[in-house]
Backbone as XML, in Angstrom:
<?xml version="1.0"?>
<chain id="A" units="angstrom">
  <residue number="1" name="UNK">
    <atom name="N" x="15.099" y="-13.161" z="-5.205"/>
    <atom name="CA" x="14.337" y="-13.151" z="-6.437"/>
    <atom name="C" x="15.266" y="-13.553" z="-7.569"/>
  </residue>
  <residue number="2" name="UNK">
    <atom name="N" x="14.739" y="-14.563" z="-8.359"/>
    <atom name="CA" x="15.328" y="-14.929" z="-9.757"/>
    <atom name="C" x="15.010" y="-14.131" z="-10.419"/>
  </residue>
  <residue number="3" name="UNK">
    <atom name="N" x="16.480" y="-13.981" z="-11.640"/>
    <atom name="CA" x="16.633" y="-12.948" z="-12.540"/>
    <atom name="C" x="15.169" y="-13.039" z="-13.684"/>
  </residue>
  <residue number="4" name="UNK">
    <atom name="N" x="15.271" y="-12.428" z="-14.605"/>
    <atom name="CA" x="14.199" y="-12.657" z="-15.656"/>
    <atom name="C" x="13.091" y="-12.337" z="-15.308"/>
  </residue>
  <residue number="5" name="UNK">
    <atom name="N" x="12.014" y="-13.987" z="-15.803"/>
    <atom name="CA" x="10.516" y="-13.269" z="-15.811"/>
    <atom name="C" x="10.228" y="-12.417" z="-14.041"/>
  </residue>
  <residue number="6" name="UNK">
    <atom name="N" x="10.787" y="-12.761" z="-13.390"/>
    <atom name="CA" x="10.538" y="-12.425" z="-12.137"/>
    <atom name="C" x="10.475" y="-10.740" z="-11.916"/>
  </residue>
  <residue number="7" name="UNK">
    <atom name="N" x="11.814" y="-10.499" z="-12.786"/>
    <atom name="CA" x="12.227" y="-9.038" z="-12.650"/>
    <atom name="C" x="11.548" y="-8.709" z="-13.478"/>
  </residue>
  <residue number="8" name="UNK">
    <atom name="N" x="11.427" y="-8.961" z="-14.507"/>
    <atom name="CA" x="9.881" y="-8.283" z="-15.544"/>
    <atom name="C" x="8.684" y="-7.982" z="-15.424"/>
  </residue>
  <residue number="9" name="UNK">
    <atom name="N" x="8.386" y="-8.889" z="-14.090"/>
    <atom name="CA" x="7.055" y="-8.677" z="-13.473"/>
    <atom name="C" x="6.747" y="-7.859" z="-12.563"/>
  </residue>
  <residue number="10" name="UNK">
    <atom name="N" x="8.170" y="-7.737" z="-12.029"/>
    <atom name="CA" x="8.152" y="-6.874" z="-10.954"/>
    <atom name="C" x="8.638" y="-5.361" z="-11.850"/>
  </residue>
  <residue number="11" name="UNK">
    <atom name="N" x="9.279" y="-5.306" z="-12.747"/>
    <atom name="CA" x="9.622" y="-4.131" z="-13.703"/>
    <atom name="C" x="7.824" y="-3.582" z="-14.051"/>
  </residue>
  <residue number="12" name="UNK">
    <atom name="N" x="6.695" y="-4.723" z="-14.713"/>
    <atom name="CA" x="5.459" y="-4.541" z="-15.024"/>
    <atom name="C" x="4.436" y="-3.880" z="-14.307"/>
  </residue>
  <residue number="13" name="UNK">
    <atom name="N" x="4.859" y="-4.812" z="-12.333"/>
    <atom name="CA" x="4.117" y="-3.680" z="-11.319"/>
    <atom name="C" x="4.215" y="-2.398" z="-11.158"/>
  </residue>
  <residue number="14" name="UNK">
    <atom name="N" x="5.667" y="-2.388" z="-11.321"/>
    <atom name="CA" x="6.153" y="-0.532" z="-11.103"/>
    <atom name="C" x="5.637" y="0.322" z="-12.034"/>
  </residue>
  <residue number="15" name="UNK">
    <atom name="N" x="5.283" y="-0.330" z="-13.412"/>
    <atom name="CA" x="5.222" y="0.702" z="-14.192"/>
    <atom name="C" x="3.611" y="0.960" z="-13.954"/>
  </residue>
  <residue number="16" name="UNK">
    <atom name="N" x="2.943" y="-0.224" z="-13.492"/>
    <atom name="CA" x="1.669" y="-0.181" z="-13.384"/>
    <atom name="C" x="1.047" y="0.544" z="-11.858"/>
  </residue>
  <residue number="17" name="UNK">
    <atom name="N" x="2.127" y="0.732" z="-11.188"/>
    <atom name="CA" x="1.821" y="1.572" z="-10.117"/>
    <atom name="C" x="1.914" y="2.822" z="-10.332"/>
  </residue>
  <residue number="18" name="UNK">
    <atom name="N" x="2.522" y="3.115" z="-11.606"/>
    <atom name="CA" x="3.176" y="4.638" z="-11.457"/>
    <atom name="C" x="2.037" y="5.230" z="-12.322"/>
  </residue>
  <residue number="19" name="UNK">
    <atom name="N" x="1.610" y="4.548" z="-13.227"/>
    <atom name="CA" x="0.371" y="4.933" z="-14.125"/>
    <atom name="C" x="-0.801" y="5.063" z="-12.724"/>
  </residue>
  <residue number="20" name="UNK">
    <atom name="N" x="-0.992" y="4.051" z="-12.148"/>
    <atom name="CA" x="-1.838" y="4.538" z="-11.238"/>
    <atom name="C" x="-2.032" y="5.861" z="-10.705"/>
  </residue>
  <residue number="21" name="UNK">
    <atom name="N" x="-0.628" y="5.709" z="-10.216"/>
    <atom name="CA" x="-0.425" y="7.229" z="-9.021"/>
    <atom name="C" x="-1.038" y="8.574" z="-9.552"/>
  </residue>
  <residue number="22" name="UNK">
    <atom name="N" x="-0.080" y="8.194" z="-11.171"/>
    <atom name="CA" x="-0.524" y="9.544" z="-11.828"/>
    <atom name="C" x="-1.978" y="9.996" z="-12.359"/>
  </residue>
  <residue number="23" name="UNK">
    <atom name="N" x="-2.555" y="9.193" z="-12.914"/>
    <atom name="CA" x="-4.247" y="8.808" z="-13.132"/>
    <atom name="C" x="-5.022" y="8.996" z="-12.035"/>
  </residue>
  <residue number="24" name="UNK">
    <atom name="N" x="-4.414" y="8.833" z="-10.984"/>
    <atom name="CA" x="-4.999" y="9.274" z="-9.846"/>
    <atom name="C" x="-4.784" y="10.368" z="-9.727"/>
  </residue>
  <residue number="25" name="UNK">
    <atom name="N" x="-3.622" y="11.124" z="-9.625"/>
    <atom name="CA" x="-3.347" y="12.720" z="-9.411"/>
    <atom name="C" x="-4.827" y="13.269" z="-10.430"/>
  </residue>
  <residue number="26" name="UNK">
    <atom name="N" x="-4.477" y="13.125" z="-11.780"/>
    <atom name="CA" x="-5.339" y="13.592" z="-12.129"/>
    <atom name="C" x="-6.936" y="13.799" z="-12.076"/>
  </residue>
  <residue number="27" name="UNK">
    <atom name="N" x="-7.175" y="12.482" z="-11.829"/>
    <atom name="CA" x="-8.584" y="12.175" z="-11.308"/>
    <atom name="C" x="-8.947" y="13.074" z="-10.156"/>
  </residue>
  <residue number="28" name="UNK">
    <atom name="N" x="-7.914" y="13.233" z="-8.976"/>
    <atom name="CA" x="-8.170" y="14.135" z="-8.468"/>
    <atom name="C" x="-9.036" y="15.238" z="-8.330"/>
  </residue>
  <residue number="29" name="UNK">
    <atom name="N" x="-8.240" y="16.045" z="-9.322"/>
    <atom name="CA" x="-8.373" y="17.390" z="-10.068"/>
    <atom name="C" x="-10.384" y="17.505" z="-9.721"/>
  </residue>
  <residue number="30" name="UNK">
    <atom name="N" x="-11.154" y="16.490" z="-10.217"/>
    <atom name="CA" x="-12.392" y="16.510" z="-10.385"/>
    <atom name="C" x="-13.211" y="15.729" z="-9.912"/>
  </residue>
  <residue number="31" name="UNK">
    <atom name="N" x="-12.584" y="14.497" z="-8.683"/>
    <atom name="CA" x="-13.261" y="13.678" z="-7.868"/>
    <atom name="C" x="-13.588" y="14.367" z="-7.250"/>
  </residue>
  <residue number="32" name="UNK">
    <atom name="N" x="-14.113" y="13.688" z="-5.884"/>
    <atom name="CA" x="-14.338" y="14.026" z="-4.474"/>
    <atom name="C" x="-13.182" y="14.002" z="-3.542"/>
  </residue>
  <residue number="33" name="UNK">
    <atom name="N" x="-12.915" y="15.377" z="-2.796"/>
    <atom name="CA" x="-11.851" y="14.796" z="-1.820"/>
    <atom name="C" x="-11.438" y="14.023" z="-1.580"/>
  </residue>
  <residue number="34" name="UNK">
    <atom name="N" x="-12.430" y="12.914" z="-0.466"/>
    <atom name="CA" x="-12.158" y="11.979" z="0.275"/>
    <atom name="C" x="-11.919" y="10.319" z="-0.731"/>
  </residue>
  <residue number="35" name="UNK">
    <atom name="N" x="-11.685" y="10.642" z="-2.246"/>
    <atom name="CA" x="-10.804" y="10.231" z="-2.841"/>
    <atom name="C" x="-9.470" y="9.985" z="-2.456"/>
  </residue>
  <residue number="36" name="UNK">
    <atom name="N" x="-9.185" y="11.014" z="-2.501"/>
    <atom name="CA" x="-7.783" y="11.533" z="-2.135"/>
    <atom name="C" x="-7.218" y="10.504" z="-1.544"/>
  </residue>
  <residue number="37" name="UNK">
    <atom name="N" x="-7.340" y="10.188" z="-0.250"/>
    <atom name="CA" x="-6.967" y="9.349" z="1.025"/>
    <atom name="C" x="-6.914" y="8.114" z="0.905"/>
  </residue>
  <residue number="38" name="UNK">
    <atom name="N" x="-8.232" y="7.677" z="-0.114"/>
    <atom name="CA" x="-8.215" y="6.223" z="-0.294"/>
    <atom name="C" x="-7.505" y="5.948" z="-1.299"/>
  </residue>
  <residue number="39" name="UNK">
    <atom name="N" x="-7.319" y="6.652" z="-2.520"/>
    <atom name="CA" x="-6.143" y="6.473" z="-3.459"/>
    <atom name="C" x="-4.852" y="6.355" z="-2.792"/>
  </residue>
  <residue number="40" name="UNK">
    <atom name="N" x="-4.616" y="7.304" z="-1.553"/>
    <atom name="CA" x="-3.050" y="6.782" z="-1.302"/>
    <atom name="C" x="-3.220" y="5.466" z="-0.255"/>
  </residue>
  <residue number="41" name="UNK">
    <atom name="N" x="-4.093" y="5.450" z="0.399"/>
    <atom name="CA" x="-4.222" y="4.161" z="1.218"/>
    <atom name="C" x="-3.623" y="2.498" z="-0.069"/>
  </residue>
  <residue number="42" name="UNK">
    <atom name="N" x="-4.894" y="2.542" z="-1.128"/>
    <atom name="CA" x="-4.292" y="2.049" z="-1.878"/>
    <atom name="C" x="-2.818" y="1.678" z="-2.433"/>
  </residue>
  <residue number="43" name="UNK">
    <atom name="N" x="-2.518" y="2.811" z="-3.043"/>
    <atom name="CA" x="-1.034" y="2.798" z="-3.274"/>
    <atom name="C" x="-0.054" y="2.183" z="-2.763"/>
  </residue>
  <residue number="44" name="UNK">
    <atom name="N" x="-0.273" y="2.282" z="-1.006"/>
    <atom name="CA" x="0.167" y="1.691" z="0.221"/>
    <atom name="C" x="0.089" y="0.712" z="0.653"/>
  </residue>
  <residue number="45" name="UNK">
    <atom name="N" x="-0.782" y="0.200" z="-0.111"/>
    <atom name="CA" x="-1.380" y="-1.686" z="-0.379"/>
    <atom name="C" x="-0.842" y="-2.237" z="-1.577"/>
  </residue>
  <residue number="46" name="UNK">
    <atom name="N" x="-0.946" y="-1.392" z="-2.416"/>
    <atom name="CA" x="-0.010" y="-2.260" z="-3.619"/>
    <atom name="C" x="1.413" y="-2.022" z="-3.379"/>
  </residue>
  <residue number="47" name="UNK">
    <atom name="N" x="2.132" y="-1.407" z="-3.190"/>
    <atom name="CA" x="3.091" y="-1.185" z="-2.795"/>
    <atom name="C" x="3.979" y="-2.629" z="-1.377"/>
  </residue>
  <residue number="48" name="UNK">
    <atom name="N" x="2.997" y="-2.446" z="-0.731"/>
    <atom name="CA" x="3.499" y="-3.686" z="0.234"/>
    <atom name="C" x="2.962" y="-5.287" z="-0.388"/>
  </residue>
  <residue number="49" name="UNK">
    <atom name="N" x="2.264" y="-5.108" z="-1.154"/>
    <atom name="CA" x="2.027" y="-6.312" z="-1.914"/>
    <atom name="C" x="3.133" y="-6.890" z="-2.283"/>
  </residue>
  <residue number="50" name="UNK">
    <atom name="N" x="3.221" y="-5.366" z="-3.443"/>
    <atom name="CA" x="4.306" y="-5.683" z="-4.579"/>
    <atom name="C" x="5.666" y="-6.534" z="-3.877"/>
  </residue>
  <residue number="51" name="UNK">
    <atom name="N" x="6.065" y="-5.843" z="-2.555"/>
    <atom name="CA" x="7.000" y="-5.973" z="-1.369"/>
    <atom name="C" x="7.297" y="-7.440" z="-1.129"/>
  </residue>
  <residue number="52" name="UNK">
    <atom name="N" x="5.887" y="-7.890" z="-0.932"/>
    <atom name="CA" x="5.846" y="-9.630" z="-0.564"/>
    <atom name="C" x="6.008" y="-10.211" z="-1.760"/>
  </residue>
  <residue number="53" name="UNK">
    <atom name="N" x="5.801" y="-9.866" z="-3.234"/>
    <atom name="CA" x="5.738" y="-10.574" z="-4.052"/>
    <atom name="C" x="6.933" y="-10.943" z="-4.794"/>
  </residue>
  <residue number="54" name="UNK">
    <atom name="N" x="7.764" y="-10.263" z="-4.105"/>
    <atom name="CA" x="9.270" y="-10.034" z="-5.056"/>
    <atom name="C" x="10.084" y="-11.020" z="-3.910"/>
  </residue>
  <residue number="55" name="UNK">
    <atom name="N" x="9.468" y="-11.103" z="-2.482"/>
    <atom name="CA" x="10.437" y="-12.386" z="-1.642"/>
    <atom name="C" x="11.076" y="-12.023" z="-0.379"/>
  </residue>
  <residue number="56" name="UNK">
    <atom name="N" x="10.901" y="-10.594" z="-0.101"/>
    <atom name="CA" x="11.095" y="-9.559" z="1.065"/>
    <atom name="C" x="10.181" y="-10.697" z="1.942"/>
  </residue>
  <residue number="57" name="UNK">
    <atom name="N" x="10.856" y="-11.463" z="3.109"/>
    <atom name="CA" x="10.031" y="-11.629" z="4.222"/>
    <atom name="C" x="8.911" y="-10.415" z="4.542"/>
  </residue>
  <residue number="58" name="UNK">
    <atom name="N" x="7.938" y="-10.564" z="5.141"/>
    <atom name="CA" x="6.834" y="-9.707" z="5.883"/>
    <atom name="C" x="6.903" y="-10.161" z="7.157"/>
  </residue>
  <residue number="59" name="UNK">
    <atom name="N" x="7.586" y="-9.295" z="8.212"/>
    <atom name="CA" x="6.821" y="-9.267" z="9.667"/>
    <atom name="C" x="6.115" y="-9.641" z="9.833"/>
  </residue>
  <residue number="60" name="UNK">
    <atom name="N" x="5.522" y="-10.610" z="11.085"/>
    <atom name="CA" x="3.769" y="-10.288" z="11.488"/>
    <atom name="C" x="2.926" y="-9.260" z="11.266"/>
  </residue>
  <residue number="61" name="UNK">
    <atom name="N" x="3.525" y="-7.805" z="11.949"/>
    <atom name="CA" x="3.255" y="-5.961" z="12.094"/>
    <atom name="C" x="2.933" y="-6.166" z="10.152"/>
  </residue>
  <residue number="62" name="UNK">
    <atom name="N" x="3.889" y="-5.865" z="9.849"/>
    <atom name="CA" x="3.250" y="-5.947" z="8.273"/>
    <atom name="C" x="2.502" y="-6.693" z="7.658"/>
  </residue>
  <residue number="63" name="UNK">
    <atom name="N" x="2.200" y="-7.811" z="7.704"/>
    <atom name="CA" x="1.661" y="-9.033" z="7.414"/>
    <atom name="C" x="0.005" y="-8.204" z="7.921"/>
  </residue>
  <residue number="64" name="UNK">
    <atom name="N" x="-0.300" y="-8.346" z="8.957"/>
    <atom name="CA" x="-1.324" y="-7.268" z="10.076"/>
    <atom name="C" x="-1.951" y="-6.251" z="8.865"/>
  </residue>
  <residue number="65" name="UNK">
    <atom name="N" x="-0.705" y="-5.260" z="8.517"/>
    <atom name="CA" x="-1.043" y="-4.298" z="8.303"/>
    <atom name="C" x="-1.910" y="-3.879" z="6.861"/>
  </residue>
  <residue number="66" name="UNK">
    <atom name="N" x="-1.249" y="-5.259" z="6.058"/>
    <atom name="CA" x="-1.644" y="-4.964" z="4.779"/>
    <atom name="C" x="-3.056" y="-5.959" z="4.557"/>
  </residue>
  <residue number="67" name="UNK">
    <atom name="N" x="-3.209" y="-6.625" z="5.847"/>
    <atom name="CA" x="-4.842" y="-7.367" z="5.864"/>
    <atom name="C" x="-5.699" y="-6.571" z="5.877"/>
  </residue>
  <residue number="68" name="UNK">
    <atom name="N" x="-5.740" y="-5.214" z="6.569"/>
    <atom name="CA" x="-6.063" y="-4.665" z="7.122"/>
    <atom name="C" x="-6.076" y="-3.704" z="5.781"/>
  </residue>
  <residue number="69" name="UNK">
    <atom name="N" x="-5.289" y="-3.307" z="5.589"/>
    <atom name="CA" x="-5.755" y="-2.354" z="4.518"/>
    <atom name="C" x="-6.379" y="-3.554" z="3.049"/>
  </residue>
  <residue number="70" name="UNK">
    <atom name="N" x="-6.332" y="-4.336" z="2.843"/>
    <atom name="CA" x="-7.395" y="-4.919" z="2.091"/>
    <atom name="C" x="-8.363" y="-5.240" z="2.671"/>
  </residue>
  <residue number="71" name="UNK">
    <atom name="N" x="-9.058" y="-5.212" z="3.645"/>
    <atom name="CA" x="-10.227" y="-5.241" z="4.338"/>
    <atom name="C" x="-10.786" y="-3.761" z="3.744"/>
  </residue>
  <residue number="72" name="UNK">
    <atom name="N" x="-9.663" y="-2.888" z="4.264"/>
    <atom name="CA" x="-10.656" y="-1.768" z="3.998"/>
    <atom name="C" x="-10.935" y="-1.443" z="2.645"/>
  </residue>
  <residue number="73" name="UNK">
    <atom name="N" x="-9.982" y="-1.667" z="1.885"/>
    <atom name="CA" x="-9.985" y="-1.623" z="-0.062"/>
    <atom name="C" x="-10.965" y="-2.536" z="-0.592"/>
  </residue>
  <residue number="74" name="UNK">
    <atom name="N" x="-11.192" y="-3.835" z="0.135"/>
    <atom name="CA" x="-12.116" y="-4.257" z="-1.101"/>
    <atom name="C" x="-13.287" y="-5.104" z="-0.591"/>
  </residue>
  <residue number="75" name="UNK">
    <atom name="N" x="-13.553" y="-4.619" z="1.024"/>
    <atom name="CA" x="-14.689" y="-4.599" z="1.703"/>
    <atom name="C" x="-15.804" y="-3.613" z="1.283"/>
  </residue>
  <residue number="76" name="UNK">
    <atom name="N" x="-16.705" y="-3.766" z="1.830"/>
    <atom name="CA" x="-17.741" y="-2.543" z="1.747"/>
    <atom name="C" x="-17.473" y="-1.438" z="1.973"/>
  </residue>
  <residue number="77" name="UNK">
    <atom name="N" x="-17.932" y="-0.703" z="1.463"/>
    <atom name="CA" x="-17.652" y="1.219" z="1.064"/>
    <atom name="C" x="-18.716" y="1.549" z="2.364"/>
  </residue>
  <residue number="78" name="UNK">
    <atom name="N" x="-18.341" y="1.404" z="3.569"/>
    <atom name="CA" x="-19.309" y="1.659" z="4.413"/>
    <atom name="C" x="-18.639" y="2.894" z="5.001"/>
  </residue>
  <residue number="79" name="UNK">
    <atom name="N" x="-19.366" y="3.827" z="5.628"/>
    <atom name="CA" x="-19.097" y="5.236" z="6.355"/>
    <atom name="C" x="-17.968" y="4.514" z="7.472"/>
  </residue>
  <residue number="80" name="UNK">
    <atom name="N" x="-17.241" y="5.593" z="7.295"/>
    <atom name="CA" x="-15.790" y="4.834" z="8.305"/>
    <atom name="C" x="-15.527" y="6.332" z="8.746"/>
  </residue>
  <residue number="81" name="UNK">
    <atom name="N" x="-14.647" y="6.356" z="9.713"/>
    <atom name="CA" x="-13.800" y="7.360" z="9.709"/>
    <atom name="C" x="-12.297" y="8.012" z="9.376"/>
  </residue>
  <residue number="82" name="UNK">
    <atom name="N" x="-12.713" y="8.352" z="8.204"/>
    <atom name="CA" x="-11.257" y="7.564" z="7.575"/>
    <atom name="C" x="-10.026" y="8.557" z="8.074"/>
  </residue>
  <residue number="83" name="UNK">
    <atom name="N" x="-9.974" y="9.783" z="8.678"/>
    <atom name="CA" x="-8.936" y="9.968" z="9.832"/>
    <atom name="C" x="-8.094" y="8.953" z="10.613"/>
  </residue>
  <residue number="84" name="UNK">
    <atom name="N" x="-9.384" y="8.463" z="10.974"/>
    <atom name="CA" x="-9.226" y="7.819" z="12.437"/>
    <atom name="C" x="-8.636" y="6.128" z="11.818"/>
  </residue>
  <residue number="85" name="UNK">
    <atom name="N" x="-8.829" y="5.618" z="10.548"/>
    <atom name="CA" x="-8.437" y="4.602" z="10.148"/>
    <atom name="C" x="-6.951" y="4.870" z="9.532"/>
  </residue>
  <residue number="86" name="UNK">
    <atom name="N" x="-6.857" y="6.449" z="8.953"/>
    <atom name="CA" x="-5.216" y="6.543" z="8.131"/>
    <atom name="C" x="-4.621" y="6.988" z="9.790"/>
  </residue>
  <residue number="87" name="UNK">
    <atom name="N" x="-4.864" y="7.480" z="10.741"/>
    <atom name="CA" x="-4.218" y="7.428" z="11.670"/>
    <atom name="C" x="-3.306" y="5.937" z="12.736"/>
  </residue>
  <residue number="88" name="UNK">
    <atom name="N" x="-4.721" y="5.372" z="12.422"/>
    <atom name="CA" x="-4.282" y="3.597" z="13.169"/>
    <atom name="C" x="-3.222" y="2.965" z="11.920"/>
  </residue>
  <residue number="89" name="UNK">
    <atom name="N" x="-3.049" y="2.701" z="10.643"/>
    <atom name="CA" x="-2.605" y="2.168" z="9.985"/>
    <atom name="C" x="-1.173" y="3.222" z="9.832"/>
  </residue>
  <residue number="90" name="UNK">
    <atom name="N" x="-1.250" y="4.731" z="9.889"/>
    <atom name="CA" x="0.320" y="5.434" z="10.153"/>
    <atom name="C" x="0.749" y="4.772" z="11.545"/>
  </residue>
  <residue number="91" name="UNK">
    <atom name="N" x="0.247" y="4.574" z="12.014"/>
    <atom name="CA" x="1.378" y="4.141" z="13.844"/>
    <atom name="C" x="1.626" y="2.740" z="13.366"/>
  </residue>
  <residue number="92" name="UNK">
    <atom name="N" x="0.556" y="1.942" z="12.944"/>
    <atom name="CA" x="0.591" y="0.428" z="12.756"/>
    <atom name="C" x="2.355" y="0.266" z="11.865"/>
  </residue>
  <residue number="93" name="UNK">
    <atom name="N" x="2.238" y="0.943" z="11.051"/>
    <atom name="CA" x="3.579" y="1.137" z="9.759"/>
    <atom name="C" x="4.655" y="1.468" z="10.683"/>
  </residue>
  <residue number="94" name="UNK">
    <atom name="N" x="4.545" y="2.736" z="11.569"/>
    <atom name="CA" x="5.565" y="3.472" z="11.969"/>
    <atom name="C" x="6.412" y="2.266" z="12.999"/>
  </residue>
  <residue number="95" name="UNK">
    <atom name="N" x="5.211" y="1.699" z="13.625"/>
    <atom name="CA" x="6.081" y="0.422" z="14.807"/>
    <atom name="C" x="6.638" y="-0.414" z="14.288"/>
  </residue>
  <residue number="96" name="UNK">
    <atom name="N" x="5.617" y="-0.715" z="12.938"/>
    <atom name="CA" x="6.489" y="-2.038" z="12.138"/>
    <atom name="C" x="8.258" y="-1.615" z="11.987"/>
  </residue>
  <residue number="97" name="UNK">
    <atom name="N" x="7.805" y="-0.330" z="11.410"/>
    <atom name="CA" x="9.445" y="0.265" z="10.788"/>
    <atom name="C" x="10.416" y="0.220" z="12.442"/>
  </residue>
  <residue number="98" name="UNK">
    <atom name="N" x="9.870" y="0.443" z="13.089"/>
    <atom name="CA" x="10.603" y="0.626" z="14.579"/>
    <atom name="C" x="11.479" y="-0.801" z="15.108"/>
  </residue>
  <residue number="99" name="UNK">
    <atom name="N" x="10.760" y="-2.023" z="14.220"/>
    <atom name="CA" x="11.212" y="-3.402" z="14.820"/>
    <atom name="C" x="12.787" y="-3.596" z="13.893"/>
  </residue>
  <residue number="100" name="UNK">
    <atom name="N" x="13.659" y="-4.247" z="15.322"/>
    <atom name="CA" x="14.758" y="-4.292" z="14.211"/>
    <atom name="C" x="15.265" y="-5.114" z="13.305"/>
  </residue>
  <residue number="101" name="UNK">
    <atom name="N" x="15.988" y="-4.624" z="12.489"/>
    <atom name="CA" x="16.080" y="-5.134" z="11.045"/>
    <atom name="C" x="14.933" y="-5.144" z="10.304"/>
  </residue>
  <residue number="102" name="UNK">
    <atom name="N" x="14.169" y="-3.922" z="10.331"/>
    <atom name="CA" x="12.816" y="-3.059" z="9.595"/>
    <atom name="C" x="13.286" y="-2.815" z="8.340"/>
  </residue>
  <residue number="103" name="UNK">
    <atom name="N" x="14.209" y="-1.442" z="8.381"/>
    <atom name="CA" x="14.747" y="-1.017" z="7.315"/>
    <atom name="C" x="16.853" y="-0.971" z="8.362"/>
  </residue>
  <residue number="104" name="UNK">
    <atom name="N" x="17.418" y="-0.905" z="6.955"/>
    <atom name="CA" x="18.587" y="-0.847" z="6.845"/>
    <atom name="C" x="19.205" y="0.291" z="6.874"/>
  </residue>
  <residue number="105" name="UNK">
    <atom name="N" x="19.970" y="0.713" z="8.262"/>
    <atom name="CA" x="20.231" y="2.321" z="7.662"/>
    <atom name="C" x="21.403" y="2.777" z="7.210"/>
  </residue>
</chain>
């Protein structure tokens, strides 16, 4: 990533994720539960966005993963099981992280 507008933009996402997070905490407070889950699903989508947008290669496994969670974000609000969907997308993440040169330890 080039210095400047690049890092400003990416300085702009963070701050705009963090307002999220917290607006969400609060929203919380007086939504519906099953809020809850899809706010962090979200998070977990912008977050790996943000990931690709800054120049981080994406895996296939990741590449996969974050289709997949925009399918479910900005597809139809149809009855799902959303256990059974934050369960497939935690293993989907966990294998990605498992491939090597995932993360750096």
């Amino acid at each position: 990533m080039s210095a400047g507008v690049n890092d400003d933009r990416v300085g702009e996402e963070l701050v705009l994720l963090a307002a999220y997070l917290l607006s969400s905490g609060r929203g919380l407070l007086e939504e519906p539960a099953a809020y809850g889950p899809l706010r962090c699903l979200d998070a977990a989508r912008r977050v790996l966005s943000l990931r690709s947008r800054i120049g981080v290669p994406d895996s296939p496994e990741l590449t996969d993963l974050r289709a997949r969670m925009d399918d479910v974000m900005c597809g139809a609000m149809a009855d799902r099981e959303l256990d059974v969907l934050l369960d497939d997308l935690c293993d989907r993440l966990a294998a990605a992280l498992e491939e090597p040169g995932a993360v750096s330890a």
